[in-house]
N, C-alpha and C positions, 0 to 999 in steps of 0.2 A: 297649556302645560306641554310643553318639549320632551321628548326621551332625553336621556345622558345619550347617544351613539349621535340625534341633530345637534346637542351642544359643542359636542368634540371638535374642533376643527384638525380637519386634513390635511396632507402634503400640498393637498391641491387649493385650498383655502388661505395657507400658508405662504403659499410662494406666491398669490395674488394680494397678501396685505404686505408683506416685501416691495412686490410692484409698487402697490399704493405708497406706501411709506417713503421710495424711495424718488419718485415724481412728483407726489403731491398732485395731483392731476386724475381728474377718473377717467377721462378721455386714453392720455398719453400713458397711464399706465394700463387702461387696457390693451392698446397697442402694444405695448412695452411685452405684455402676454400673451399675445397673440388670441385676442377676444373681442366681441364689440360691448359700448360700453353698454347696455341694456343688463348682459352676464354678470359685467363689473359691477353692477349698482344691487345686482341680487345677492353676489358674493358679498359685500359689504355688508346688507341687512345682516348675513349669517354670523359674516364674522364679530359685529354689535352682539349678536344672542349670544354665540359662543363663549367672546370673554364680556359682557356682560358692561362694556361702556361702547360710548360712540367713535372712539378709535378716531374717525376723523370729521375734522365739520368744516363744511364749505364758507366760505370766505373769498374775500373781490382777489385776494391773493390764491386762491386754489385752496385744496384740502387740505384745512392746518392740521396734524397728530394731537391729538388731546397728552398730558403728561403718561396715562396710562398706555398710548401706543408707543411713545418714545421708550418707554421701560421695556415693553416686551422687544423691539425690534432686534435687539442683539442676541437675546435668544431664538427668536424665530431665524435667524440669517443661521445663527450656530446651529439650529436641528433642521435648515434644509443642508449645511455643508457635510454634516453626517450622513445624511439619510443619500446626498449624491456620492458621499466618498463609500459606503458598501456597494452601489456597482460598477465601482470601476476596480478593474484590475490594480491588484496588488503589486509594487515594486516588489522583486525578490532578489534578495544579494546572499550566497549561500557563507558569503565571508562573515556577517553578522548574523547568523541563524543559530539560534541557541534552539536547541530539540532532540529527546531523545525517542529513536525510532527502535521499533521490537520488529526483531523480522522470527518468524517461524520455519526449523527447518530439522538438515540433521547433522552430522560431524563429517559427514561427505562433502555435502555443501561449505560450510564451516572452512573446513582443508584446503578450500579449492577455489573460493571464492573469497573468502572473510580476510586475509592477507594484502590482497591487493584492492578491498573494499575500503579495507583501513587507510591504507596509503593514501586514495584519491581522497578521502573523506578529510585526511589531516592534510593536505594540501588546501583543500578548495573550502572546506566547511572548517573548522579548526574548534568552534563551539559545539558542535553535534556529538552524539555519542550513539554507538550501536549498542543494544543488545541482542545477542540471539536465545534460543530458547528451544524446545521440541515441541516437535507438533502435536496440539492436543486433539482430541478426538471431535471437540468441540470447536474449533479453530474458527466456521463462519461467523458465528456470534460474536466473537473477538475481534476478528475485522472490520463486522458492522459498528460497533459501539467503539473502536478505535483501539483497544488493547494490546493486538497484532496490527500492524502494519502492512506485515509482507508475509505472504508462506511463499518458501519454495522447495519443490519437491518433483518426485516426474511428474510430464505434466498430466498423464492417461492417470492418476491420483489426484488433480486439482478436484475440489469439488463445483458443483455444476453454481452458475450466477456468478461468476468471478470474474471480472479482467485479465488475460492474459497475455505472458510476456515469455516467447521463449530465451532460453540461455545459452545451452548447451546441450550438445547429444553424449551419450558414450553408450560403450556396448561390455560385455563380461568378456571375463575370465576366469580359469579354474586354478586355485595352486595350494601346494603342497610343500613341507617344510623340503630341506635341499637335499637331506640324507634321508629321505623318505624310505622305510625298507620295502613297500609295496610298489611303487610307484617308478618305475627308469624313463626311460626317456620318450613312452607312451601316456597317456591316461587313455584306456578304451573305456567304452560305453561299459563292458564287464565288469572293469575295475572300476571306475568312477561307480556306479552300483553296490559294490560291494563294500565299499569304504563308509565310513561312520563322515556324516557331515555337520558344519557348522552353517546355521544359515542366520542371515542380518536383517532383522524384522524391525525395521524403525518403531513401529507403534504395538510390536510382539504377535502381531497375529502369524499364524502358520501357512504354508503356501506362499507363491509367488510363479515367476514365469517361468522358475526350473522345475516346480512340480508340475504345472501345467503343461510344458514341451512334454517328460515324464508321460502324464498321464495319458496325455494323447495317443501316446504310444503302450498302454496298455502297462506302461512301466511304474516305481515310485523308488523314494529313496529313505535312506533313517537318518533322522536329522536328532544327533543328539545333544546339540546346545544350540540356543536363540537367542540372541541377544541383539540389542536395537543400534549398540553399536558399529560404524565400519573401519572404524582405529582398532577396536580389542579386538575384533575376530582376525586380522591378517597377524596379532601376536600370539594370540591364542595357537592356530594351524602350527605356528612357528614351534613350537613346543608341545606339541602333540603328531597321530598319526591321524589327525580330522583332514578335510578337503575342503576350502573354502570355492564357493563362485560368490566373486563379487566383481563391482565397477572395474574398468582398467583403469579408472580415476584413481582406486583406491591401491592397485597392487601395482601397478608399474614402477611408480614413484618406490612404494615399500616392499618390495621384493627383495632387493640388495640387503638393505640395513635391516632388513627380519631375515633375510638366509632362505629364502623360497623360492620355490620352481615355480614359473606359469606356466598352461597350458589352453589352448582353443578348447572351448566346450565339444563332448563329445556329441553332445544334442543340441540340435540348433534353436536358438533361441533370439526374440529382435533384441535389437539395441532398446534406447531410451531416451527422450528428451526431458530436461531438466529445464522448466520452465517456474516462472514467479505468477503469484495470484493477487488480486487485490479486491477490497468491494468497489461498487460502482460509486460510492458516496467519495474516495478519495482520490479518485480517477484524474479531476482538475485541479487539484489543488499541485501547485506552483512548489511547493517544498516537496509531494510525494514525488512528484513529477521527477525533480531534479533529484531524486534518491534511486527511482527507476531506473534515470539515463548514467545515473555514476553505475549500480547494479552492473548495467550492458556492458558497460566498457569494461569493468572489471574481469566479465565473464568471455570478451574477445582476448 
């Protein structure tokens, strides 16, 4: 009595009664396999147990197929041209790529990048679609299991087992609406202190690298609105006596068209790089790949 796993035949079982099937010959399709035939004549016993006829019977003409081998051979050809086409690399044309990719981020990134992400994406992809979305607090499980695609955020905030891709640097600034009654043509560390602030907590937590510079210095400040936005807070300041620091991503461009003052932080503080994360499971894959490298260029 045989187990069911000796009856099974293998890849490797397979492509030796292919051989066989296709010489007719034990000798020359051992060769054909690169085996001597001693291997070939023990393959054969298996392959008799496995499907359960003689497959082939010698005759002054060579090894004739019984009708049961000629029946299997076009499936056995069809499940080794499968089993070789999973490892060969995939053709990838991004002009016929229907997929929609979720990237993880926040309305800075959005601003700054998603405009000219579009662009390249309707140029060269024209079936793909983006969504974006905010970053959840949970975000590697979403990457692992495929949900997110992409986060991007600073990158000293990627979290740790991720792939990384830097994008972009930028650094702060401070600003104020234009007719500020406190505010002329200084902001000193005094006054920046004393002013009621607006701070942009992507995920709403408190702190950041302006409290930290602050604390270090024995200092703190009142922060009386939080919002995860960095669109509403440069309109917010705009219409109040608040002090925004945020990106120069964010206030450069909106300073004009919301009426605000900039100013260099009164406490030094670093810049930041904006970089992309990814799990390690979609690293090779030929479609992320080519979302990556549209990403970069977008971000040059």
């Amino acid at each position: 009595m045989h187990s069911m796993h000796d009856a099974t035949p293998d890849l490797g079982l397979l492509s030796l009664f292919d051989a066989l099937h296709a010489e007719r010959h034990l000798t020359r399709a051992a060769a054909r396999a690169g085996i001597g035939q001693p291997a070939m004549s023990r393959a054969l016993t298996r392959m008799r147990r496995a499907f359960g006829d003689p497959l082939f019977v010698r005759t002054a003409r060579g090894m004739v197929p019984t009708p049961r081998a000629d029946a299997l051979a076009p499936g056995v050809r069809k499940v080794l041209h499968d089993a070789a086409a999973l490892v060969k690399t995939r053709a990838f044309d991004p002009a016929t790529l229907a997929r929609t990719f979720v990237v993880a981020t926040s309305d800075l990134v959005e601003a700054h990048l998603l405009p000219r992400l579009t662009e390249l994406v309707e140029r060269e992809a024209p079936y793909v679609d983006v969504v974006t979305r905010a970053v959840s607090l949970d975000v590697v499980p979403e990457l692992e299991d495929g949900r997110v695609d992409l986060v991007i955020v600073p990158q000293r905030n990627l979290p740790d087992g991720l792939m990384v891709q830097p994008l972009f640097d930028d650094t702060f600034l401070c600003a104020v609406r234009r007719d500020h009654p406190e505010v002329r043509r200084k902001l000193t560390l005094e006054r920046f202190l004393a002013l009621r602030h607006v701070q942009i907590a992507p995920q709403g937590r408190p702190g950041g690298p302006v409290d930290d510079a602050l604390a270090a210095r024995g200092l703190s400040r009142r922060v009386a609105v939080r919002t995860p936005s960095f669109l509403a807070a440069p309109l917010l300041v705009s219409r109040s006596d608040f002090v925004l620091t945020a990106p120069r991503l964010v206030l450069e461009p909106l300073a004009a068209p919301f009426g605000l003052r900039t100013f260099p932080l009164p406490v030094a503080i670093p810049g930041f790089r904006v970089a992309s994360g990814w799990h390690p499971r979609a690293h090779d894959d030929p479609e992320h790949r080519w979302l990556r490298g549209l990403l970069a260029r977008a971000a040059r």
